[in-house]
N, C-alpha and C positions, 0 to 999 in steps of 0.2 A: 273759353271762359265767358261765364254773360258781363254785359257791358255795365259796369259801375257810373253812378255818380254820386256827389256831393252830399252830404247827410245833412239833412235838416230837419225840424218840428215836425214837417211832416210826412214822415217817414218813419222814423224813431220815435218815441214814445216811452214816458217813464213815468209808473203811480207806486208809489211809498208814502209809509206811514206808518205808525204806533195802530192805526185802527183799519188793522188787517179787510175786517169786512168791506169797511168801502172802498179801499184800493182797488181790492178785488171786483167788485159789484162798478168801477167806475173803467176797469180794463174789459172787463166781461162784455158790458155796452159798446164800447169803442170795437173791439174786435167783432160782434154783430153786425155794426156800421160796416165794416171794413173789410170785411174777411171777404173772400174772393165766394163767387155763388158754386163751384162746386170745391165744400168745404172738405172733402174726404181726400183731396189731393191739394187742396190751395191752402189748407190750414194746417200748421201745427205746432202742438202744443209740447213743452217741457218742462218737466219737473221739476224744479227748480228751488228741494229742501233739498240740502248737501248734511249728510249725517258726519261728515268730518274734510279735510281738504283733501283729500283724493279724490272723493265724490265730489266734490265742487269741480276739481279738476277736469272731472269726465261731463258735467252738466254745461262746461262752458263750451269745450271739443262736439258736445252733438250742438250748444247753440249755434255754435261756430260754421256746422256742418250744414244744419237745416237753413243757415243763412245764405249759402254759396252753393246748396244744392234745389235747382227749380224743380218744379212737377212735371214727371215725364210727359203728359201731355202739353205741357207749355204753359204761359197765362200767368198772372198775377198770383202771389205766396204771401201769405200772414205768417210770422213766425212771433208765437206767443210762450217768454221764457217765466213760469208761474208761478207767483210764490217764494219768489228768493231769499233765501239766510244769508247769502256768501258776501254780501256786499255791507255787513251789518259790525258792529262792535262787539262782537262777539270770539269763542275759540276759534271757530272755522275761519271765519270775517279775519282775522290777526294772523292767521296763518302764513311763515313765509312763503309757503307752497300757494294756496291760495291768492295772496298778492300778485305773484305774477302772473299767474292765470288772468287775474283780473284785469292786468295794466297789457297783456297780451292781446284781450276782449277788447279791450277800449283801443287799440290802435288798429284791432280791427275797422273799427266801427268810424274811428279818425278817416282811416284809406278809401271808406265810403264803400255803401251796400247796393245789390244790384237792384238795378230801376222798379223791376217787378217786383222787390221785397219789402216788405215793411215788418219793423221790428215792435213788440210790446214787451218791457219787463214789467212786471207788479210786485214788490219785493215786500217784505212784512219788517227789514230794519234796511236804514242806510248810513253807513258811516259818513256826515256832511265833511269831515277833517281831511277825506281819503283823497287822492287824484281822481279816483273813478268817476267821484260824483262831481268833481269840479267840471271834468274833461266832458258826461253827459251830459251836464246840464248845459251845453253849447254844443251841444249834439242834437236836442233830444225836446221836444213840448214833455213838460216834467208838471205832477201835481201831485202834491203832499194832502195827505190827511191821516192828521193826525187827532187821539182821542181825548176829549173837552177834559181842561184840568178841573177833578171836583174838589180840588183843593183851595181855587180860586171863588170869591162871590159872584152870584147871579151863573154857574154854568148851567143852571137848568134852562134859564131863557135862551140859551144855547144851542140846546137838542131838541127842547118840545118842539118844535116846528117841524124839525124833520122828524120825530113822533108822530106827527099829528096826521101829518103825509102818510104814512107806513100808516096806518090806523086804516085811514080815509079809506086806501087802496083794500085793505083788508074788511071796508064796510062796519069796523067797529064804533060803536056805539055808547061814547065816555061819557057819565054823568057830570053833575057838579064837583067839582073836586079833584075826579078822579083818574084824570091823566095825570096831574100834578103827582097825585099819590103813586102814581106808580111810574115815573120819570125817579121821584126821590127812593122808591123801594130797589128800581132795578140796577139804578145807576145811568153812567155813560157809555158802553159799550154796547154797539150798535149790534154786534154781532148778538150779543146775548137781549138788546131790547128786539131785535125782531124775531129771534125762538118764544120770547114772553109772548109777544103779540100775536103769532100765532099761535100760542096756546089758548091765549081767549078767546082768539075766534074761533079755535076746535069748539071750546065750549060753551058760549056764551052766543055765538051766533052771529044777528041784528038785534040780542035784547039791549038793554041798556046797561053799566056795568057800573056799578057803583063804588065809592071809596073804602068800602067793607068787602068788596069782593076781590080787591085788589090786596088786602091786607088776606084775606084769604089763600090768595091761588097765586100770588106773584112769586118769587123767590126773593129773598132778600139778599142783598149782593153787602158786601163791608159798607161802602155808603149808605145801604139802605137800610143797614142795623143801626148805625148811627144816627138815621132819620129817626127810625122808628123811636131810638133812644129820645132825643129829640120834642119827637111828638107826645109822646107819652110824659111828659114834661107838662109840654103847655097846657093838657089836660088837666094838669095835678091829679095825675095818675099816678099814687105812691106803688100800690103791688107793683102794676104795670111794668113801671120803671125798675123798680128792686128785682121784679122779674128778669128782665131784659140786661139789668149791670149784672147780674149772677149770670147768665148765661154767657157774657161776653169775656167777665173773667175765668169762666172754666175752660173757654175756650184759647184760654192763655194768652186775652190782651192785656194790655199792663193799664193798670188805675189813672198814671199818669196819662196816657195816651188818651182812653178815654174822656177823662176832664178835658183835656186841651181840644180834643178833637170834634167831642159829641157835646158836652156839657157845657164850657163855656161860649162857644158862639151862638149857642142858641138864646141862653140870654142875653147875652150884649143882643144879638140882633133883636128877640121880640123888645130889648130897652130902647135902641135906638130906633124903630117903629113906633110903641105906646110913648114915647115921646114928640115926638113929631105927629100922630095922630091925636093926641090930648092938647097941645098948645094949638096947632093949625085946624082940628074941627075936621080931621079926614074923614075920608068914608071907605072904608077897606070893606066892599061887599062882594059880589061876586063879576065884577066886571073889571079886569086886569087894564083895560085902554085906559079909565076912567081913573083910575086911582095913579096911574102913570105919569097920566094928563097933571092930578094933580098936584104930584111931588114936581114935575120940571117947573108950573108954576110958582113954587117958592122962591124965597129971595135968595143969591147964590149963598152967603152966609149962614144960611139953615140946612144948609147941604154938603158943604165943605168938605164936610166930614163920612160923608157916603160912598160907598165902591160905585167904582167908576166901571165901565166897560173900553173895550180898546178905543172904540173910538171920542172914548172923553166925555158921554154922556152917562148919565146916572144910571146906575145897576136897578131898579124897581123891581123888577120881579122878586128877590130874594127878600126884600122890603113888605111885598105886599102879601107875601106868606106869613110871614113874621107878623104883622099889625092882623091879620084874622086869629093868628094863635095867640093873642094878649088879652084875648075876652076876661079871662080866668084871674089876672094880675093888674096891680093896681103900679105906679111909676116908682113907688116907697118901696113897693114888695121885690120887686127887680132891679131896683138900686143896692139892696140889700143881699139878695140874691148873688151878685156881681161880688159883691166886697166878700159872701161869705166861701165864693170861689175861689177868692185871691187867696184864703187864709187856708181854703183846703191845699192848693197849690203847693205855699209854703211849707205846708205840714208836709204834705209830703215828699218833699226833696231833700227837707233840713232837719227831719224827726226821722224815730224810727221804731211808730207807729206802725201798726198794721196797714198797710192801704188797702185792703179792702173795705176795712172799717170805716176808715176818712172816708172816702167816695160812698157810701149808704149812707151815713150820718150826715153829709151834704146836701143830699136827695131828702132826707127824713128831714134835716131843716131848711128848704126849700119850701117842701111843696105841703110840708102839716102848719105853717102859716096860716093864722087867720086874718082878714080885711080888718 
């Protein structure tokens, strides 16, 4: 038997998350780093979707196997188990059948792996409540990534960065605007923003790519129909908009959802922007540092009231979107706006009104306002 020792960080190895792509994309790297240089016998990889708990069953018996069998030539072993369901909240994941399998795994892994092996799982769910994940994560150098909530303010100053990166590598070439635009079109899923981003580069090259050509060739993801709901807003783009609420009711979202989801934060936020840029004299132009710069300098009392990020400092980017799309609206129009949301609301939960009808007649008394 080869000679075992003691499991530690480095040795063992565990990426999970909600956002498959980068677990994946962050296991991928490490096993490069690490994989033994002749990969056709020092590496190997297992499959690691279980279609139900007998396949889970059999995916843990080869992890099991490729971990305690070295290469017949001898030498250092990568053993990379890929993509895992099993260890998730899921049918399979709850299965009593599976449970043991797993709690069978993990005492493996307790007994310690032989010196030559080194273990990578990359899973797409992990149940945090289970033994498994208590027992690996004292096993195991463990990194979670998981996908930005777009539920929350400011997740776009979240992801453009690493957008921006993925771009850069790609040599694309974003105008004024129009990363922004198409962060809000695509969403947060990285998986589906880097198929976007190379679609532009199929097409677009090193030209330059503008916020029309994004609204053209992106796909719009549920966030990004909401954006566009949204945008076509601050335009006081009546068709536009009646457009875009018809298509999203055919597609059998509910009136209600929409309000609450697309229609009224976007007013509250361009109010609470054209507020704060009409009494403080802002400049919402095209330099995001500078409009940053100058919301932290206000006095904490003119801010109270603004999303915060984790670490306790002001959300701005969601801010300084918002104060570019209030050109159109005046503080009266969007106070108004606000209230006649409230009433749409009420009507539709305590009436029994059409709601299609409330949601167009809200939009139509919106945006046919005149200064």
């Amino acid at each position: 038997m080869p000679k075992k020792t003691a499991t530690g960080s480095d040795r063992i190895f565990l990426f999970y998350g909600t956002d498959e792509a980068k677990a994946k994309e962050a296991a991928l790297a490490l096993s490069r780093k690490i994989a033994p240089k002749d990969e056709e016998f020092g590496l190997e990889i297992i499959n690691g979707v279980a279609d139900n708990s007998d396949h889970a069953v059999r995916i843990l018996a080869q992890t099991t196997e490729a971990i305690q069998t070295l290469p017949f030539f001898g030498g250092d072993k990568l053993v990379w188990l890929q993509g895992a369901n099993l260890f998730g909240d899921n049918v399979t994941g709850k299965s009593e059948t599976t449970l043991r399998a797993v709690d069978n795994f993990l005492e493996l892994l307790k007994d310690g792996i032989p010196d030559d092996v080194k273990l990578i799982i990359s899973a797409t769910e992990m149940d945090k409540r289970r033994s498994f994940f208590k027992g690996i994560s004292k096993l195991a150098k463990v990194e979670a990534f998981d996908k930005v909530d777009i539920s929350k303010e400011g997740w776009e100053s979240r992801i453009i960065g690493w957008a921006q990166k993925e771009a850069t590598k790609l040599k694309l070439n974003f105008g004024h605007g129009a990363l922004e635009r198409f962060i809000l079109t695509a969403g947060a899923d990285t998986r589906t923003l880097k198929n976007e981003l190379e679609k532009l580069s199929l097409y677009f090259g090193d030209r330059e790519i503008s916020a029309r050509d994004i609204a053209d060739m992106v796909t719009a993801t549920h966030s990004g129909v909401i954006f566009e709901i949204g945008d076509a807003l601050s335009r006081k783009d009546l068709p536009r908009t009646l457009h875009l609420l018809e298509k999203q009711l055919h597609n059998g979202e509910g009136p209600i959802g929409i309000l609450r989801a697309a229609i009224i934060p976007k007013i509250r936020g361009m109010l609470h922007a054209k507020d704060l840029v009409s009494r403080h004299n802002l400049t919402a132009g095209r330099n995001f540092k500078a409009f940053e710069s100058q919301i932290n300098n206000l006095p904490e009392a003119e801010t109270a009231h603004l999303p915060r990020k984790k670490d306790g400092t002001i959300s701005a980017y969601p801010i300084f979107l918002s104060a570019q799309a209030t050109r159109k609206f005046t503080v009266t129009e969007l106070v108004k706006a606000l209230e006649a949301c409230l009433e749409a609301d009420l009507r539709l939960v305590t009436t029994q009104l059409d709601h299609n009808t409330v949601l167009c007649q809200l939009v139509t008394k919106i945006l046919a306002t005149r200064n």
